[in-house]
N, C-alpha and C positions, 0 to 999 in steps of 0.2 A: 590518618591511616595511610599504610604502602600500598598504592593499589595498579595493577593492571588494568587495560582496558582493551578490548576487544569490541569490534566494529567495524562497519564499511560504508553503507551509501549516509545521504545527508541527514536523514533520520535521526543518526545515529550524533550526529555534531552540537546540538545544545548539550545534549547530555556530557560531553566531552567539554566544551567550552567552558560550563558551568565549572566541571570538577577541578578543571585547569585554574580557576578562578578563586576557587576554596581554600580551605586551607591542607586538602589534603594535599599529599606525594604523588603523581601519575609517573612512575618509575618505567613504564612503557608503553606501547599502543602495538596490537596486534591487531593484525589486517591482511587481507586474501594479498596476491600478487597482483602487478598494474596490469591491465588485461587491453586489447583494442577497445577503442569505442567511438561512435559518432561516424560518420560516412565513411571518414577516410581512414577508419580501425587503425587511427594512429593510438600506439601505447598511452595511459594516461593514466595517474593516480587516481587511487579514491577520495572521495571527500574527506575521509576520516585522517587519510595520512597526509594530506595536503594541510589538514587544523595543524596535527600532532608535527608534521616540519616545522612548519611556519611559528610555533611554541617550542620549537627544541626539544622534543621528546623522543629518544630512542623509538624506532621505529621496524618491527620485525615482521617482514612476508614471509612465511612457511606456504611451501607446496602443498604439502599435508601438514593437516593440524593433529594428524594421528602420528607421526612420527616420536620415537623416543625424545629426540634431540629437542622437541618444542618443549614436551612438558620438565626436561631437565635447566633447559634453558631461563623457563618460567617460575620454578622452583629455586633457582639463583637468585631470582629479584625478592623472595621471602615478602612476597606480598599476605596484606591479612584481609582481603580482598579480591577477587577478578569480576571487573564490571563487564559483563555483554550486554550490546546493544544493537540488534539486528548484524549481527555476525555472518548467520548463513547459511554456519556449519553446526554439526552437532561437536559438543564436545569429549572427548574422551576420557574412561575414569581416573587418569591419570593426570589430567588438568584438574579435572573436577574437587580431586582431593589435595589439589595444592594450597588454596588458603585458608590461613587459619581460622574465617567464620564465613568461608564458604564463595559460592561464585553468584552473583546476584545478576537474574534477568530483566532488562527493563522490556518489557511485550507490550504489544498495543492492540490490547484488547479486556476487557473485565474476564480475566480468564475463571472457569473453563469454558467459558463459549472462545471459538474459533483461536486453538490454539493451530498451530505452524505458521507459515510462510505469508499468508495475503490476509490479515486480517481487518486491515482497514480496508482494501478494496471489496473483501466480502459482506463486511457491516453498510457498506452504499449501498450495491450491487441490491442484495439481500433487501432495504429500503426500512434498515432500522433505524430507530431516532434516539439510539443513544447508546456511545462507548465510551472508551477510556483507557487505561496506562495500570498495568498490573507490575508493581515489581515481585519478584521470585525467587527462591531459594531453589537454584537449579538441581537436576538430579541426571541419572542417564537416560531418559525419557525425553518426548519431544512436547517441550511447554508443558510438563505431568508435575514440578514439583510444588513444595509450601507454598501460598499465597503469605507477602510480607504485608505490602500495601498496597492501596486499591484508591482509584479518582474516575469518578465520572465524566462523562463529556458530553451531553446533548447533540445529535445532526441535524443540522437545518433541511427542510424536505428540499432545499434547491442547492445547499454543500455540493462540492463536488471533493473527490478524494485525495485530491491535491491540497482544498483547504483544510480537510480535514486532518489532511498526513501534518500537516503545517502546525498544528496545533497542538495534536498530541505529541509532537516533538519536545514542545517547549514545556507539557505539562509533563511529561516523562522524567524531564531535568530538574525540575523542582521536586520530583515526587523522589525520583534516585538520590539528592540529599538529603531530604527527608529522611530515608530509610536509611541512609550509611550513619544517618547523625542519631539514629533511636537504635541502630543496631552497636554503635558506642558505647551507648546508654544502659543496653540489656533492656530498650522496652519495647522492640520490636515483638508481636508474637506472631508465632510462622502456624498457618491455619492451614489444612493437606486441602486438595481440589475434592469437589465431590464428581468424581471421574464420570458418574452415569448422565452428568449435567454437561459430559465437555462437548464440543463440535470443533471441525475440524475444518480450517481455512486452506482449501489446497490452492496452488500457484496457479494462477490465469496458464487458460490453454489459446492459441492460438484461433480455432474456435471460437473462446466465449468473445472472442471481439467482433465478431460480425453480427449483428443485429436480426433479429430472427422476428423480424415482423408479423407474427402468428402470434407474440405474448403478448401480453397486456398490454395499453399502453402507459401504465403507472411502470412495470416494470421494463419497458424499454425507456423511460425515461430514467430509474434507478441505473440501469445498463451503463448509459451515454452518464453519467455524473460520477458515476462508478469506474468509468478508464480516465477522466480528465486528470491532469494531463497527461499519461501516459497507462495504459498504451494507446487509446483512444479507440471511440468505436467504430465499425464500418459498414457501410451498405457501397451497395453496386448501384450505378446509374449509368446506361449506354453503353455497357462493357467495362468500363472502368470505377476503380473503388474509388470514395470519398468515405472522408471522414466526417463524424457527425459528432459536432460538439456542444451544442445546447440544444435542448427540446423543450418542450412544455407538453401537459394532455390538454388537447383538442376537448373545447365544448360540442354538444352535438349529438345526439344518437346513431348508433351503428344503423346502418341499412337495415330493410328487411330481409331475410332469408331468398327473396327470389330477386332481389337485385341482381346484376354483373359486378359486384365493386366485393373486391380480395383485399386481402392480409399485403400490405407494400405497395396498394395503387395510389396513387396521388390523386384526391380528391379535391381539392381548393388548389389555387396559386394568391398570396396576399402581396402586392406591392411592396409594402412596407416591414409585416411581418415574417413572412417567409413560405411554406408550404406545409399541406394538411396533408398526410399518411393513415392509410388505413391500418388498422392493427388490430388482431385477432380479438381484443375488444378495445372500443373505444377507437378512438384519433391521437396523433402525437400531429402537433405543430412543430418545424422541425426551424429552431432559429438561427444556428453558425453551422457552418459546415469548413472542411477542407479539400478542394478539389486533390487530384495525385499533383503531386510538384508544384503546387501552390498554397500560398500564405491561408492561413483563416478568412474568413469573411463571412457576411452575414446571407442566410438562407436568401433573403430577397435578392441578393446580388448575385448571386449563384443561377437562381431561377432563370433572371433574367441573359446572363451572359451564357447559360448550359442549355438554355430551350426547356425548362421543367413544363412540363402542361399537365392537367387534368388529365388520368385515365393511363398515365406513365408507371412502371412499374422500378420499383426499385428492388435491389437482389434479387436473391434465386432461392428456392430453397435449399436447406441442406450446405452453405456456403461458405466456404471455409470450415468444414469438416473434414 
């Protein structure tokens, strides 16, 4: 088949790789504009365009993806396909109605739960034990149309979203030929979402990365596994942020009611292991951390070179809100 492809971050690059690899046609690769990025906001490609160069594929940045000129542009390439795969953008009805069996989304999630933007970071976060890779018969809706086909994926209770993100990449890409190759066939059937089932993944707020030592500490540990690697989570220590990138829940019983010991006091110092944190229930053992301007390391090294003691508090409330 002639297909389009549409995409940006790396997510999006087995899926591409794969089709490059098929026997279909990739007649193009549409993709945002190179934008700054990385300290020195020098200009830089997306992963998607940097595959589609490197393979010789026409390669088109539009400002807007709502402008006439894209969808006339796109309609020139008389695709019977347009693949999206974490694009971005919504698309408009005038893309939407260029191929002749339609534009297929590959999402990453068992939709209708957490259809938009963060849905694998919300499947961590949230402390579910199992997603997956929906592809889609898109509409003008956001993630609302046919379900094509569907793949489960198990999370490990200590995944972080990184490996997660990593995986459903790769099953994305199998599952996207899968369905281009049953949708040749005529035996794809397109099944609509049951809408009252859906939930909605909105985009990390700056907020949700600070660690808010009053929740559980199952889910401050969901939290911290849930930004790895990016955005990553934070508490305050001495005035200055650190990042916190592995934890464990602390064995132990919470204090009693008329103890002195709060939500972010540090209650243990372990040599080896790292530091006890109180939290609004239970203990998080806090194992790597990132000081501001320094590499990773392990919570016990930190301890020991940042002065961690007993009865220190970390953050504030309300912190980065």
């Amino acid at each position: 088949m002639r297909l389009i492809f549409m995409g940006t971050p790396g997510f999006a690059c087995p899926p591409l790789s794969r089709l490059l690899g098929s026997g279909h046609q990739v007649v193009g690769v549409v993709t945002p504009p190179d934008r700054p990025k990385g300290r020195g906001q020098a200009v830089k490609p997306c992963a998607v365009k940097e595959l589609a160069v490197q393979a010789g594929v026409p390669v088109f940045q539009p400002v807007s993806i709502g402008d006439p000129e894209v969808a006339a542009l796109m309609a020139g390439m008389h695709p019977d396909v347009v693949v999206v795969v974490a694009f971005g953008r919504i698309l408009p009805t005038g893309i939407l109605q260029i191929p002749v069996l339609g534009c297929v989304n590959v999402h990453a999630s068992l939709l209708p739960r957490y259809r938009g933007a963060a849905p694998i970071h919300r499947a961590v976060i949230n402390g579910d034990n199992i997603t997956g890779v929906t592809t889609m018969l898109m509409n003008a809706g956001l993630d609302t149309g046919d379900i094509l086909m569907q793949r489960a994926r198990p999370i490990g209770e200590d995944e972080t979203v990184g490996e997660v993100y990593d995986s459903l990449a790769v099953i994305g890409a199998d599952l996207l030929l899968e369905t281009l190759a049953g949708m040749e066939r005529g035996t794809v059937n397109r099944t609509p979402q049951a809408d009252r089932e859906a939930t909605y993944a909105a985009p990390l707020t700056r907020g949700e990365e600070w660690i808010a030592w009053t929740n559980k500490a199952v889910d401050i540990k969901n939290l911290v596994r849930g930004m790895d690697p990016w955005p990553g989570a934070y508490t305050e220590h001495a005035g200055r942020a650190v990042k916190i990138w592995r934890v464990s829940v602390a064995a132990g019983d919470d204090p009693p009611g008329e103890a002195l010991i709060y939500p972010g006091q540090v209650t243990a110092v372990d040599k080896k292991e790292g530091f006890v944190v109180q939290a609004g229930v239970g203990k998080v053992l806090v194992r790597e951390v990132q000081p501001q301007g320094k590499s990773r390391m392990s919570a016990a090294e930190f301890a020991r070179g940042y002065r961690v003691v007993p009865g220190q508090t970390l953050g504030t409330l309300g912190a980065g809100q």
